[in-house]
N, C-alpha and C positions, 0 to 999 in steps of 0.2 A: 317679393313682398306679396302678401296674401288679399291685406286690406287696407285701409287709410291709418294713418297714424291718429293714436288714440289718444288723449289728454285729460288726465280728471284728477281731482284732489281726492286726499285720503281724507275720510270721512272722520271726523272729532271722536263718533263711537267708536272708533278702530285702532284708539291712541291705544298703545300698551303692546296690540300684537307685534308678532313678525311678520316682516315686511314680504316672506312669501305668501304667507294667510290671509295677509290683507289684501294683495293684487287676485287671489283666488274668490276673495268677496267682491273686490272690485270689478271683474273681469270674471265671470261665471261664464261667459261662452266657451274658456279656453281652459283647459284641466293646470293645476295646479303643480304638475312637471312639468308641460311645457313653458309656464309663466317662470317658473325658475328657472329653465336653461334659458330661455330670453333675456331673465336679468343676469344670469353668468356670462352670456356670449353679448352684452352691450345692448340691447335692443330695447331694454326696461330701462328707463332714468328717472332718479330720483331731485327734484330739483336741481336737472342740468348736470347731474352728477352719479359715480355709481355708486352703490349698495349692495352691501351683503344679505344672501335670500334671510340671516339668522337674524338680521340687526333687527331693532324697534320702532314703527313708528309713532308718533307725537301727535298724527292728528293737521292737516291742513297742508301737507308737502305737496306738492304739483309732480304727478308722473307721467312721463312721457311715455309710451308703447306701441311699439314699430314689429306688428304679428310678421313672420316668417312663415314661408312654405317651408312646409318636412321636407320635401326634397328627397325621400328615403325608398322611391321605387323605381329601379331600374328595369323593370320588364319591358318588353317592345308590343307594342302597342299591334293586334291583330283581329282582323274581322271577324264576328261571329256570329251566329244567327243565335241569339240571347233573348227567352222568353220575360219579354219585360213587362212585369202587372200594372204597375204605375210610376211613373216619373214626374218630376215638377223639377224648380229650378235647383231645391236644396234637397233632394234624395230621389232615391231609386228602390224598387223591391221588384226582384229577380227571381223569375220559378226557375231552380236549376234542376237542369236535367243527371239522373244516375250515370255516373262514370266521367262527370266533370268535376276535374280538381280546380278547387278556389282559388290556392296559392300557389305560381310557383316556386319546385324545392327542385333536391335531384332525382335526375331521371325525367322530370316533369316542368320543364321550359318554355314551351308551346303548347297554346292550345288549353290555358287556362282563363277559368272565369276573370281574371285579374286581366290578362291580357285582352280579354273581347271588351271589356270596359273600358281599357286605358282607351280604345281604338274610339269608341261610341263617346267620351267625355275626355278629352285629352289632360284636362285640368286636375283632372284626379289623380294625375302623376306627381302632384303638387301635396298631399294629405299621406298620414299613414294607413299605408297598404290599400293603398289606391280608394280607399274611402270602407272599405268593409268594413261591418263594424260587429258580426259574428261570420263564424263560420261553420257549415256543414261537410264531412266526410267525404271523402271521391264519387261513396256507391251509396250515400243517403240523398234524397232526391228532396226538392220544397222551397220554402219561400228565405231566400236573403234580403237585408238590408245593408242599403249604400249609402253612405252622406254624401254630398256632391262638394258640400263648403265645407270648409276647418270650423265653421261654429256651428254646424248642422253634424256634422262627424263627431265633434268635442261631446255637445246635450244628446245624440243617441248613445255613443258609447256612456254617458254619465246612465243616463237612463236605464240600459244594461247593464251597468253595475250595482245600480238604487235596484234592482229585480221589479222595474217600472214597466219591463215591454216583456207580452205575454205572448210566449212558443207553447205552439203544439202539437202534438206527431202522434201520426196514426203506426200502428205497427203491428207486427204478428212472432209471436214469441210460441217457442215449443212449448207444449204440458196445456192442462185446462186449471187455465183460475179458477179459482170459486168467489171470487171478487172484487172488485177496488180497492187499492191503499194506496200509503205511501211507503217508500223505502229514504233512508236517510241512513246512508253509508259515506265515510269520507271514502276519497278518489286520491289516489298516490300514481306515481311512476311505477312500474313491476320493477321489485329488487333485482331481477334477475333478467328480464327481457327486453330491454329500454324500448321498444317499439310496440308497447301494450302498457296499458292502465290497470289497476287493482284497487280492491277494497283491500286498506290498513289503518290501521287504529293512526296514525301521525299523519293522513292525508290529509286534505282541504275540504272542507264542510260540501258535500253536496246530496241533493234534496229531489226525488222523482215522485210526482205522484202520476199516478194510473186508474183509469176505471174500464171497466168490460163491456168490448161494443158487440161482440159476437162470441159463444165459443163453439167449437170445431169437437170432431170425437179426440185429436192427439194436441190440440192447437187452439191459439186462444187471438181474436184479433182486437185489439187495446186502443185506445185514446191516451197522451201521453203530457201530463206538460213539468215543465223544469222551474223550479225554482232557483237552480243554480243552474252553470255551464260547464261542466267540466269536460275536457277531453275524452269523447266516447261514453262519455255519461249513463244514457240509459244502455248501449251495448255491456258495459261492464255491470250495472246494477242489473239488469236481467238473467244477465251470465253466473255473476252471483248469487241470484235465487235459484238456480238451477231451472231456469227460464230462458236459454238464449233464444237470440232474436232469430228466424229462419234465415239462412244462408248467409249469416257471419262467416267471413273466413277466419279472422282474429278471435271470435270469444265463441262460435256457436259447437268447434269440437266435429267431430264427426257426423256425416248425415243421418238423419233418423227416419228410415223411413216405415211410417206405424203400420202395426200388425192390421191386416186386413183392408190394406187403401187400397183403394181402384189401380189400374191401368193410368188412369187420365192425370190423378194425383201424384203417383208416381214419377211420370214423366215428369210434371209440371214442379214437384221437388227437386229432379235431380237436375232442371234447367235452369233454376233460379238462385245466379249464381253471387249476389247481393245479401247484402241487410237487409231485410225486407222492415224499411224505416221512410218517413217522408215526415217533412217538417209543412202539416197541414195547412198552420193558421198563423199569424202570426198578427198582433195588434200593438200600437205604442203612440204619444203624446207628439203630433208634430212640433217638431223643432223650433217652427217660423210663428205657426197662425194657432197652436197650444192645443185643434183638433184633435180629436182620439179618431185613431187610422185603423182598423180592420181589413185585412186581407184572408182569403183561403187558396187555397191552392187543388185540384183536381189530382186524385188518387193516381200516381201514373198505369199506365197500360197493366204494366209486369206484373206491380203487386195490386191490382183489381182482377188478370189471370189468375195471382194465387189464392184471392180473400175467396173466389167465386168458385174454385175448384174443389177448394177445402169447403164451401159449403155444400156443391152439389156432391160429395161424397160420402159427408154428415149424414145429408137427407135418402142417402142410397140404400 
């Protein structure tokens, strides 16, 4: 068990709903699936009794609610040296470093951000997915968020689905923009390579906007933020404007190296063997004390080599 068993009547205004909808108003720390499988698996009672998530209530019932841990992480718990921004008793925000996987899948068991955290908060083995509550790519580098509680996990991920907590990513995509927008393409699975993303007309809404922090003679380096999440999001929307992102392996296609670059540039493309993506900034509503929380994050090494190579080659 997570917390203290919970006790409170259903509110007179709430006669008429269902009785899942009502424990979701009643209980707003905790999302509205897990309040249903609470009341499927016994843990919800309805005056001393069970109920169906579909039944009605009347208004004045006394519910009993006995929250559960997920219990749904098996990873082994391993040390890591984890650039931590800030921590308190109910979250965490994580600068991860390029080439660290968040989750483990296969192939990739050890030696993930999931595992140095279980190690640093063991309790987090208790929430879904150890408490993350987005995630960044293997080789995109920047700032994550952790819940530490199940009701600090429950209001960020709420939060992140209201589009209440603002990400943003610096980047460097091939071609020169000539400005700002936005791209608003849906994000599907590729009909044909299930380990890649595509713009198709039946995908899920999602939403990039971009404005121009620098541009380059072949290269443009960008400020990014999401309105939505989707899987590789801006790698596919860039990829789709005929913009990938520099050293995509999945969308960026063959290396480009522009007519007339240096020596110095040259190298520094064909060593730069990432997304050249970083999730900058990232701000959202504390959970606990209702603060608005701002964080940034420092450009890493790699891609401050490329922003700075690709300038002094401009100015050449």
């Amino acid at each position: 068990m997570t917390d203290d068993v919970r006790v409170e009547t259903v509110p007179e205004n709430l006669a008429g709903e269902r009785l899942d909808r009502a424990l979701a108003r009643m209980f707003p720390e905790y999302s509205r699936t897990r309040l249903k499988d609470w009341l499927v698996e016994g843990f919800v009672t309805v005056n001393g009794g069970p109920m169906r998530p579909k039944d009605l209530v009347s208004g004045g019932e006394r519910v009993r609610l006995q929250p559960q841990a997920a219990l749904s992480v098996t990873s082994r718990p391993e040390r890591l040296d984890l650039d931590v921004v800030y921590e308190d008793s109910h979250l965490m925000v994580v600068d991860k470093p390029p080439g660290l996987v968040v989750h483990p899948g296969a192939g990739n068991l050890r030696g993930t951000l999931m595992n140095g955290l279980l190690h640093r908060v063991p309790g987090l083995a208790d929430l879904p997915r150890a408490g993350i509550v987005h995630r960044l790519d293997k080789d995109t580098s920047g700032l994550l968020l952790i819940g530490k509680t199940l009701t600090a996990h429950t209001a960020l991920v709420r939060q992140m689905s209201a589009r209440e907590i603002s990400r943003r990513y610096v980047a460097v995509c091939v071609g020169v923009l000539t400005g700002g927008g936005t791209i608003d393409a849906p994000i599907a699975r590729h009909p044909v390579d299930r380990l890649r993303m595509s713009v198709q007309d039946g995908g899920k809404p999602a939403v990039t906007h971009y404005r121009v922090l620098r541009r380059f003679a072949a290269h443009t380096y960008i400020s990014v933020r999401l309105e939505s999440g989707r899987t590789h999001q801006i790698r596919v929307h860039f990829a789709w404007r005929r913009h990938p992102l520099v050293g995509d392996p999945v969308y960026g296609g063959r290396l480009a190296i522009p007519a007339g670059a240096g020596a110095e540039l040259k190298e520094v493309l064909r060593s730069f063997r990432r997304q050249a993506l970083h999730a900058s900034q990232l701000q959202f509503t504390h959970p606990a004390s209702g603060e608005s929380l701002a964080f940034e994050a420092t450009v890493p090494a790699d891609l401050e080599t490329l922003v700075q190579a690709l300038g002094r080659d401009a100015a050449a």
